[in-house]
N, C-alpha and C positions, 0 to 999 in steps of 0.2 A: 518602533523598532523593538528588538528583544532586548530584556533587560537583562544586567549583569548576573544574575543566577540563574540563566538560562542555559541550555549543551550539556554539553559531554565531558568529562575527563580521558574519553578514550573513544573511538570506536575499533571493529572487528568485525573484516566481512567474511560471511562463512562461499567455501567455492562450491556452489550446490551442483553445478556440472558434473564436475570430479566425482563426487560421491553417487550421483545415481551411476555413472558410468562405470564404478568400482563395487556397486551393490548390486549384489545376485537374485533378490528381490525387493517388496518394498518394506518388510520387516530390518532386512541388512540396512535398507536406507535412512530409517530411522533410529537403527543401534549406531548409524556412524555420523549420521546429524548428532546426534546425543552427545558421541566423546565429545565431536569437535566445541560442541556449543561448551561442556562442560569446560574445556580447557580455555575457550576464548572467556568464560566469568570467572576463571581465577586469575589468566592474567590481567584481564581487570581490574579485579579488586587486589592485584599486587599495586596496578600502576597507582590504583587512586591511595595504596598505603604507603606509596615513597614518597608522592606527591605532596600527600598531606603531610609528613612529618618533613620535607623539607618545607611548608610553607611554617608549621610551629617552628620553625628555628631561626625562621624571618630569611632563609632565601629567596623572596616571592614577596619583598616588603611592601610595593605598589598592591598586587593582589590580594594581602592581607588585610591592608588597609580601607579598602574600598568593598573588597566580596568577603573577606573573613574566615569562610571557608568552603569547602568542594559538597558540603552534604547535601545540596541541592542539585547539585551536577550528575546527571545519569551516566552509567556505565553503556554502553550503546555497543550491541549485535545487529550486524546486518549483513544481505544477502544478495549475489548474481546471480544470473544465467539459469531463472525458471523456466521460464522457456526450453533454454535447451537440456533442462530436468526431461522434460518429457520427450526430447529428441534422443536423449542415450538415458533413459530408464527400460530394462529390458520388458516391463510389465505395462507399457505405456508406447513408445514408440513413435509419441504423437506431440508436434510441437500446442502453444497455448493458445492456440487458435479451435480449439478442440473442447468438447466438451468436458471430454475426461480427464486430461492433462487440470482444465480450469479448475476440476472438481477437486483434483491432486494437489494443488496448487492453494488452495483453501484450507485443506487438512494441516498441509505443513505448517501454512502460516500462521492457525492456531495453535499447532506443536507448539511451535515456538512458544509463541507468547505464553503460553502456560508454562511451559521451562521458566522461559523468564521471573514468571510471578514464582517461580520456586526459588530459582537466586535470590530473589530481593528478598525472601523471608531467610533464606541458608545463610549471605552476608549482610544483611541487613542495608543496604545500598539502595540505590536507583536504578532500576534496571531498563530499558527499551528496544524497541525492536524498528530497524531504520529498515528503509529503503535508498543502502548507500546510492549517494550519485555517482561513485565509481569514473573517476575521467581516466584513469589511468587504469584503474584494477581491471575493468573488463578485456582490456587488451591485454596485459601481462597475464593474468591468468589463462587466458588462453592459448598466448605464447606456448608458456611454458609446459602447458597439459598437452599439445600436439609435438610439440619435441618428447615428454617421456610416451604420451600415448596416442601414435600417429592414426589411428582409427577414430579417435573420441570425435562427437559432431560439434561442432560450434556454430555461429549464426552465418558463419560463410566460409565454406568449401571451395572456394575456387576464386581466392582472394589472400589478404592479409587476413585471420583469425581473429575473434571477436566473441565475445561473450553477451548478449543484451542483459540491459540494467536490470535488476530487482526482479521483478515481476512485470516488468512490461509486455507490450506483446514484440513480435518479430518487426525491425522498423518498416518493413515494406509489406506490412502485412493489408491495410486499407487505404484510401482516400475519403473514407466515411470518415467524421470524425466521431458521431454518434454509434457507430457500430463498436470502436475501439473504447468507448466510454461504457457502453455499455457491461463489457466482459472489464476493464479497468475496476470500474465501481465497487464489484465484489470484491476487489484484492485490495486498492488502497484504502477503503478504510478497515483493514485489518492491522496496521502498520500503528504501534502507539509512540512512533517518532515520526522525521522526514520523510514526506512523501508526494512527490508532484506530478499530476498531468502535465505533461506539454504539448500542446497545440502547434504542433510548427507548420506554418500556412503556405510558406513557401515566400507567399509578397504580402505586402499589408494588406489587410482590408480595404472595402472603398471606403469607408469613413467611421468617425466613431460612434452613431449609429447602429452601423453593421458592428462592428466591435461591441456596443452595449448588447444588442440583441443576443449575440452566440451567449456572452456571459450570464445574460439572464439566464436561456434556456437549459445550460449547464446549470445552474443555482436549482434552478425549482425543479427539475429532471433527477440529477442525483446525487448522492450524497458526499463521495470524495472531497477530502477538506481542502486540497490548493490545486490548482491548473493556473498556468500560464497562455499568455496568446504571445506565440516567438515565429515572428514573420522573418525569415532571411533577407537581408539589404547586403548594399555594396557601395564603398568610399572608394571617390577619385580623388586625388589630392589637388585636381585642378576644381572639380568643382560637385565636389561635395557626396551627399546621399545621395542614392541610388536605389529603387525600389528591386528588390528580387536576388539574384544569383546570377550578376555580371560582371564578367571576367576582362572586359575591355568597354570602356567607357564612350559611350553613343556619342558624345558632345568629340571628346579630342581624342580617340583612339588609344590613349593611357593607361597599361595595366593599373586594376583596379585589387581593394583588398574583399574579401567576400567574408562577412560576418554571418553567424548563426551561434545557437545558444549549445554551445558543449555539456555543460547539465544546466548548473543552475545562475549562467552568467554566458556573457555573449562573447566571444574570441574569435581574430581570423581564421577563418577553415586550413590557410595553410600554414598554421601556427602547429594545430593538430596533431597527434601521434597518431601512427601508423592505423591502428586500431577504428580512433572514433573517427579519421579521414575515412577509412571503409564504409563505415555507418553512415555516415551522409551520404557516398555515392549512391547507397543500398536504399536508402529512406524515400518514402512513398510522403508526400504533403499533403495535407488537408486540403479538400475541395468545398470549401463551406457550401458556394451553390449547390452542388450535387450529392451535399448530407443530408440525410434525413432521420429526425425523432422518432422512433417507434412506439413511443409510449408517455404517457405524460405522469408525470409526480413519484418519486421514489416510495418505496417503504419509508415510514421514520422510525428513529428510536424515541421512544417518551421517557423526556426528563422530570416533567410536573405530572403529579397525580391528579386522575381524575375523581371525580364522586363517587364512593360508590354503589353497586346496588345494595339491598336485603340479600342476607343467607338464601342458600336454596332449601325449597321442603324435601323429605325424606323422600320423597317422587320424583324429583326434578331430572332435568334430561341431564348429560354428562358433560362435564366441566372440560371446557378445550383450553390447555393454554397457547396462543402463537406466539412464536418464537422466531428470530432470525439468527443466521449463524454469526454475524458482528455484534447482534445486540450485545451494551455491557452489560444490562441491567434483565436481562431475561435467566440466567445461570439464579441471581439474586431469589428473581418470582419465583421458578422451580423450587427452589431450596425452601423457601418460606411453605410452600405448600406441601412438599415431603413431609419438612418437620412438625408440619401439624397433623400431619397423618391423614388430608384431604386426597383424594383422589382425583384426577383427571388424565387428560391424555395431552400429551405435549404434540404440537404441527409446529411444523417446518416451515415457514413464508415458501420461502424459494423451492419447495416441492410442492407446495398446494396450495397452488397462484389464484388456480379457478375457484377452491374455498374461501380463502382468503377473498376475492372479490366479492364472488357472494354475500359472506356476511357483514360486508362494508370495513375491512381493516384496515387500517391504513398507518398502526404503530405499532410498537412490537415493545413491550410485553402487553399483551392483552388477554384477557382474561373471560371468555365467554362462558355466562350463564344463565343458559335461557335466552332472554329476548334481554337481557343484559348485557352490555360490554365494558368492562373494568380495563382501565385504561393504565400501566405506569405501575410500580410497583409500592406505590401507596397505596391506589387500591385496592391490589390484591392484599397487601396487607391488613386494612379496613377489614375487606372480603371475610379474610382469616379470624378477626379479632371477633366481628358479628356470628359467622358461624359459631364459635368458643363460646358466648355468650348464648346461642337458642338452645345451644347444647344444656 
């Protein structure tokens, strides 16, 4: 389990709907991310300054006791309704099922996180970028954005109102579970807090077998750090579990309660707010028989260096670095290589796939030169220190 200096002292989810629907391009969209974020890291770093001086004054005697204090605890910014970023962005128009929305959707979420990394140096804090679970916020915000702005789109027009979580996709968007993983992958691991796939299957699996197997294939497929597998059941109180989304009990006719997982934990459906009741009626289940992989093995990022080669001669062909847009540690390799004044040319993985297979990559930072590949930002370091040297 996590231990006691683990979370938040706060979170703050920014209404990202709101703003593109209120931004007259996507420069306006990011001068008004900007304020918001700004004001959401200072009332943060208020909460975690009353916090912390009522815990030095021993209000918080248990907590003090045992955790000490909050300077492990992060300040946590998070965010709804990307998806419908690109339903009411006048320069987009397109839910995240779309190429370009996804590409949109990328940029922001690096925004941020670079914000972020600017708080944490501006109050010297913890800063992170979540993917709220949102049980309640997605409905409320949307509530309350179609009462002042009855044109704005949300994830259902012709319903109770709703906002989809984080960066998910639209719930009825497939029955693949591999197609929705695939566009997932690039967005959750952008997220340097909370952030979970959910596989909601509709019924169990046939067994767990079939449960290892999906989990494998998600593991060595792609890279997102957590997915669940949340099959919907249903309790009779005469007799018991019940596989699927059964509203009257086969055995005694008995209304029954019909469980699914609200985000990150399991509740009656008709316990529900107005909101995430919508969401389920609207949600498409995974058909594991009928998904299929398209591709085997993610990019990785490299944490251990590899060997590296020799300098190149004054002739040698020109130095590629690949790069992915998550890598942490590719931002690093570039920079080591600027400041030595080495030249090469930076690729993109995810624009040039067909290179990238070509030359056998399969981690990112890597460092091609020649019939050499420098693996990890040790080697390019290495790389760095021998070039200095033949010099």
């Amino acid at each position: 389990g996590s231990g006691e200096s683990t979370g938040s002292v706060g979170v703050v989810t920014i209404n990202l709907p709101r703003i593109a629907y209120l931004a007259a391009d996507e420069a306006d969209f990011y001068a008004r991310l900007d304020k918001l974020m700004d004001i959401a890291a200072r009332s943060l770093k208020t909460k975690r300054t009353v916090i912390t001086q009522l815990l030095e004054a021993g209000l918080y005697p248990y907590t003090k006791r045992y955790l000490g204090t909050f300077a492990n605890h992060f300040s946590t910014i998070g965010l709804i309704g990307m998806n419908e970023v690109g339903l009411n962005a006048k320069w987009l128009r397109k839910d995240l099922t779309h190429p370009e929305t996804q590409k949109f959707a990328v940029d922001v979420l690096n925004h941020m996180r670079e914000r972020l990394s600017d708080y944490q140096e501006q109050y010297g804090d913890l800063y992170n970028l979540e993917a709220t679970p949102a049980e309640s916020t997605t409905y409320r915000f949307a509530k309350h954005d179609k009462e002042e702005f009855p044109d704005i789109i949300t994830a259902n027009e012709n319903g109770t109102p709703y906002y989809t979580n984080s960066s998910h996709l639209p719930v009825g968007y497939s029955e693949d579970i591999f197609s929705a993983l695939d566009v997932q992958d690039e967005l959750q691991t952008l997220y340097t807090s909370g952030t979970v796939f959910h596989a909601f299957l509709g019924e169990k699996l046939p067994d767990w077998r079939a449960a290892a197997n999906l989990v494998r294939k998600i593991a060595e497929n792609y890279r997102l750090p957590y997915y669940t597998m949340s099959p919907t059941y249903s309790v009779c109180r005469n007799h018991g579990y019940i596989t699927g989304e059964v509203y009257t009990c086969p055995h005694c006719g008995e209304k029954t309660e019909v469980y699914s997982r609200i985000t990150g934990y399991y509740r009656p459906v008709q316990n529900w707010n107005d909101g995430k009741s919508q969401e389920f009626r609207d949600r498409k289940v995974y058909d594991i028989g009928r998904s299929h992989l398209t591709h085997t093995g993610p990019i990785e990022h490299a944490a251990a260096p590899a060997e590296a080669g020799p300098a190149p001669a004054a002739d040698a062909p020109e130095l590629l670095l690949f790069a992915t847009q998550t890598c942490p540690n590719c931002k690093q390799a570039e920079k080591l290589l600027n400041e030595a004044g080495i030249a090469f040319r930076k690729v993109m993985v995810e624009e040039n796939m067909d290179l990238a297979k070509s030359l056998g990559i399969r981690q990112a930072p890597t460092l091609v030169a020649g019939e050499e590949k420098l693996v990890g930002v040790g080697a390019v370091r290495k790389f760095i220190t021998d070039s200095v040297k033949v010099c």
